[in-house]
N, C-alpha and C positions, 0 to 999 in steps of 0.2 A: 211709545218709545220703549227698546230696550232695558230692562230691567237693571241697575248697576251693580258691578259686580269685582271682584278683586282689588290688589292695591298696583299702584301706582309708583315708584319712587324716581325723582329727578336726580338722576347720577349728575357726576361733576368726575371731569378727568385730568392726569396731572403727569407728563413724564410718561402718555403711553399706559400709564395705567389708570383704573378705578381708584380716589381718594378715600384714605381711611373715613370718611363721615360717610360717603356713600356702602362702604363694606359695611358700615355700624346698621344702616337705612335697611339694604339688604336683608340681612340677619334680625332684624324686629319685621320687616313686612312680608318674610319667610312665616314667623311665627304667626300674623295677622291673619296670613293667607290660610295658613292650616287651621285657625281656631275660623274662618269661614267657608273654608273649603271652594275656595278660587285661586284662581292663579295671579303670580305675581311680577308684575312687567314692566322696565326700566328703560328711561329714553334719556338716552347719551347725546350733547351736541360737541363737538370738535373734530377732529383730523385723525385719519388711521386708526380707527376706532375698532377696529376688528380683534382684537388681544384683548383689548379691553371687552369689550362685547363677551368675550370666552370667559374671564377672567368675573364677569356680573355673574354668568350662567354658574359658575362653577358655586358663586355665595347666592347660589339660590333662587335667582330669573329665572322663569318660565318662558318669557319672551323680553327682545331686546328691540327695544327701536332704536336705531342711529342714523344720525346727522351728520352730514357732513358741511361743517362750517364752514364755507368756501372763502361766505359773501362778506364775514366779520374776521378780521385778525384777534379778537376777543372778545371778550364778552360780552353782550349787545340787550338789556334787558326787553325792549322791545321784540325784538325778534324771538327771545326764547320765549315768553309770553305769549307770541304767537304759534310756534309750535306748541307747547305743551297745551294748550287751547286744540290745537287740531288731533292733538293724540287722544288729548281727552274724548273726544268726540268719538271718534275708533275703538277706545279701551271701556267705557264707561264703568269707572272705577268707583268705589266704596271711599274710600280715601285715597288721597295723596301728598307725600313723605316728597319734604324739604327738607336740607339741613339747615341750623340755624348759622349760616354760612352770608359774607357779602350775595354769592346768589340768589340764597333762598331767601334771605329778608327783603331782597328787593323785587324777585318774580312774583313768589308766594303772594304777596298780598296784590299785586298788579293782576294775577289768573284772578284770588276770588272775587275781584272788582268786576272783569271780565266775564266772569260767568256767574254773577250775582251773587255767591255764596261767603257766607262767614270765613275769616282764618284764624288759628288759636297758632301763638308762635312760642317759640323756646319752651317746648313739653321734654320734659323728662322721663315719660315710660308712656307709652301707650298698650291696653288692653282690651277687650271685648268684653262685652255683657253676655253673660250667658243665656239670658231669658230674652233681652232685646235684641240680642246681637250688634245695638251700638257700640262704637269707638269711643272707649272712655278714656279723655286726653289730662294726663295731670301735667301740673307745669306750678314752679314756686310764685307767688303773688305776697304783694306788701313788703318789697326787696328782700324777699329769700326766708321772712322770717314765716309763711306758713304755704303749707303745700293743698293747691284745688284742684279738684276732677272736674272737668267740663265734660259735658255731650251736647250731640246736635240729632235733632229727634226727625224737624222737620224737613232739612235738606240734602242731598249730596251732589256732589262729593265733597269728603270732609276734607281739607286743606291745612297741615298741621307742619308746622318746623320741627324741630327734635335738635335739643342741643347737644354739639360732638362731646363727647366720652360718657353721653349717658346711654348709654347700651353694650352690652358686649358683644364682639364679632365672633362668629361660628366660624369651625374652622371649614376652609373651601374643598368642597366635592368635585377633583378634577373626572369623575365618571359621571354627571352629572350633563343631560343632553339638554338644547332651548333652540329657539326659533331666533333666528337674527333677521330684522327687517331693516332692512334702508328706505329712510323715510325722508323726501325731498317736499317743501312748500316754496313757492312761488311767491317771492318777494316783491310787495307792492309796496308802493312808498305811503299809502296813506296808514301803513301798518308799525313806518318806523317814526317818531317823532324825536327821538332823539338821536344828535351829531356827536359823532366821537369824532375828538377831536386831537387828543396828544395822549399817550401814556408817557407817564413816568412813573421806572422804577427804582424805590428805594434801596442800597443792598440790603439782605436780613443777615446778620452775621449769625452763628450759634442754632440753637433750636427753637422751634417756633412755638408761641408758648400757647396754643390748644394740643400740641402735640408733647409738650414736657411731663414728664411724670412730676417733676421735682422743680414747684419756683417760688423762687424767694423776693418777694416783693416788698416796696420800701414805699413810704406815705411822708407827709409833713415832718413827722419827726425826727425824720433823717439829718434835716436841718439845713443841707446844700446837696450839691452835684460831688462833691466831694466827699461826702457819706457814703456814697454809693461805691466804693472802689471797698469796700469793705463788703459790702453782698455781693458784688461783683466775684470775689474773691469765692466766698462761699457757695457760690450758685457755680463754678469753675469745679470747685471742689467734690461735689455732690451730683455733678453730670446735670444740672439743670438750667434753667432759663429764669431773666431779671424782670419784674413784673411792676409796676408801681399804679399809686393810685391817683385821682385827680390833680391831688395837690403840685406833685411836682411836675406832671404837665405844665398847671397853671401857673407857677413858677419860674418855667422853662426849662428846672433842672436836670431833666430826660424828655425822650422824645413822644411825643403824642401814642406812637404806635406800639407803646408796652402798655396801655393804659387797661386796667382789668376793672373792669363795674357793667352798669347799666349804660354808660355811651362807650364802651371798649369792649374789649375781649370777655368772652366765656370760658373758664378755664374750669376741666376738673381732675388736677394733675393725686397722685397719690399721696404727697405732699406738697402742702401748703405755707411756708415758712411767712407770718408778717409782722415787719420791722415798720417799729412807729409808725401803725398805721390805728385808726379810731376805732375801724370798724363802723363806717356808717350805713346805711340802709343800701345806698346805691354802689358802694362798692362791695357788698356784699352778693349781692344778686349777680356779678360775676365770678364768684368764688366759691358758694355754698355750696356747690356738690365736690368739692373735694372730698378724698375721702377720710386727713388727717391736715387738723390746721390746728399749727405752733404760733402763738401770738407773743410775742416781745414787745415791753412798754414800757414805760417809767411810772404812767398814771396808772395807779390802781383801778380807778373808776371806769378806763376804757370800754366803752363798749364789745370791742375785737373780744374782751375775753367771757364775755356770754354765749359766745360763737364760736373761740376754737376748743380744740380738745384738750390743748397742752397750754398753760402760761404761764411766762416768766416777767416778772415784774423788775424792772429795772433799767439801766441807760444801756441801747444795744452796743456802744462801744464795747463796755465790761461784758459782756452778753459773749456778742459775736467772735472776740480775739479768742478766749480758751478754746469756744466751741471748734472754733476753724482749725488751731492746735491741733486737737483732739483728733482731728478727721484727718489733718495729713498725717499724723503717726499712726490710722487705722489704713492709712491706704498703699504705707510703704512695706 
């Protein structure tokens, strides 16, 4: 067989265009590609994909495979499963770049099931060996509190997630030429096993918080649902998005879908604002790569404040009201 060779990365499209996690993909399997000196090739599945297809090349594609989603009005993880299986087979790639996206955690490990191979998920920086030339994949372990490097000596292709805002995007080369292929598979039914059966969509009001620079999230100590119109406030004020942690899921006092840890969201906004929250192992593992986290508390002892940068010890009422002050007389 073919000797394997370049990366891979599974775009995701949105509005016509390439998604910011896919630009981040891009721009780290740009560099991948040069530190092995192969090329690096992106298969897109959705609708009118041609702009987008320009818009990959320009952050860095070599070549573009695209799909056109005829046969699913969304997204089908059998079926992409099946295609990025048959690209695989065409590309025979080195590695291949998920995001740590609803897609990627649910294909990613259905491909390496599929084609026998390991998958290392939510990696935070990927690099090369200079002597092995393997993919050396770090990624936080023991809920965030220590950072490991994985490699895979004896398989490929390596199959790796990468969590959104750990990478930076380059900026796009619109002189930059690729290859666009349309790539059609023949859908058998013994290939789809699962029925989609209803969507429903929630509204998202605000911004969405892997895409917030700035979110202020609230934990147990808030106390109710009524606490919260006081971050709410704050998070208005500072252009960002409301984040909370298990407890007030469990609660009921906010909705399941702002939850940030190890069963919610990854977030690694520039600021991290958290209001009575513990700091426990699993809500941290969705937060630690912030790049500034402000911890507010009553209890001295909180864990949160061995983990942020900033803490202020005290009831967030007293806390939050000057702070908020402060910020509308800096913003008039």
């Amino acid at each position: 067989m073919e000797s394997n060779r370049g990366t891979l990365v599974c775009g995701e499209v949105a509005d016509g265009g390439i998604t910011t996690t896919t630009r981040e993909l891009l721009s780290l399997g740009r560099k991948l590609s040069h530190g092995l000196h192969q090329p690096l090739t992106v298969l897109m599945i959705g609708k009118n994909l041609r702009e987008a297809a320009k818009e990959a090349i320009f952050f860095g594609a070599d070549k573009v495979y695209s799909v056109d989603n005829t046969s699913f009005s969304s997204f089908h993880p059998d079926y992409y499963t099946a295609i990025m299986a048959e690209v695989y087979q065409q590309t025979l790639p080195v590695i291949i770049l998920f995001g740590q996206t609803d897609i990627g955690r649910d294909v990613a490990p259905r491909l390496g099931a599929k084609l026998g191979i390991s998958v290392t998920l939510d990696c935070t920086n990927l690099s090369i060996d200079p002597e092995t030339k393997h993919i050396l994949q770090t990624k936080p372990v023991f809920g965030g509190n220590a950072i490991a490097t994985w490699t895979t000596e004896s398989s490929q292709p390596q199959i790796v997630t990468m969590r959104p805002k750990a990478v930076m995007v380059d900026e796009p080369d619109p002189s930059r030429k690729g290859e666009m292929i349309a790539f059609t598979l023949p859908i058998d039914d013994s290939m789809i096993k699962i029925r989609h059966l209803e969507t429903v969509k929630e509204e998202v009001k605000g911004i969405g918080l892997e895409e917030a620079k700035v979110i202020v999230a609230g934990g147990g100590g808030i106390g109710g649902r009524d606490g919260f119109k006081l971050l709410e406030e704050l998070a208005k004020i500072l252009g960002g998005a409301i984040g909370v942690s298990r407890v007030p899921c469990d609660e009921g006092w906010m909705s399941v879908k702002l939850e940030i840890g190890q069963t919610g969201h990854i977030v690694s906004p520039d600021l991290y604002i958290a209001v009575g929250i513990s700091g426990a192992l699993q809500h941290m593992a969705g937060c630690a790569g912030s790049k500034l986290i402000v911890a507010i508390n009553k209890d001295p002892e909180a864990h949160i404040f061995k983990e942020a940068d900033l803490g202020v010890i005290g009831d967030y009422r007293d806390v939050l009201q000057p702070f908020i002050e402060e910020c509308k007389a800096l913003t008039k």
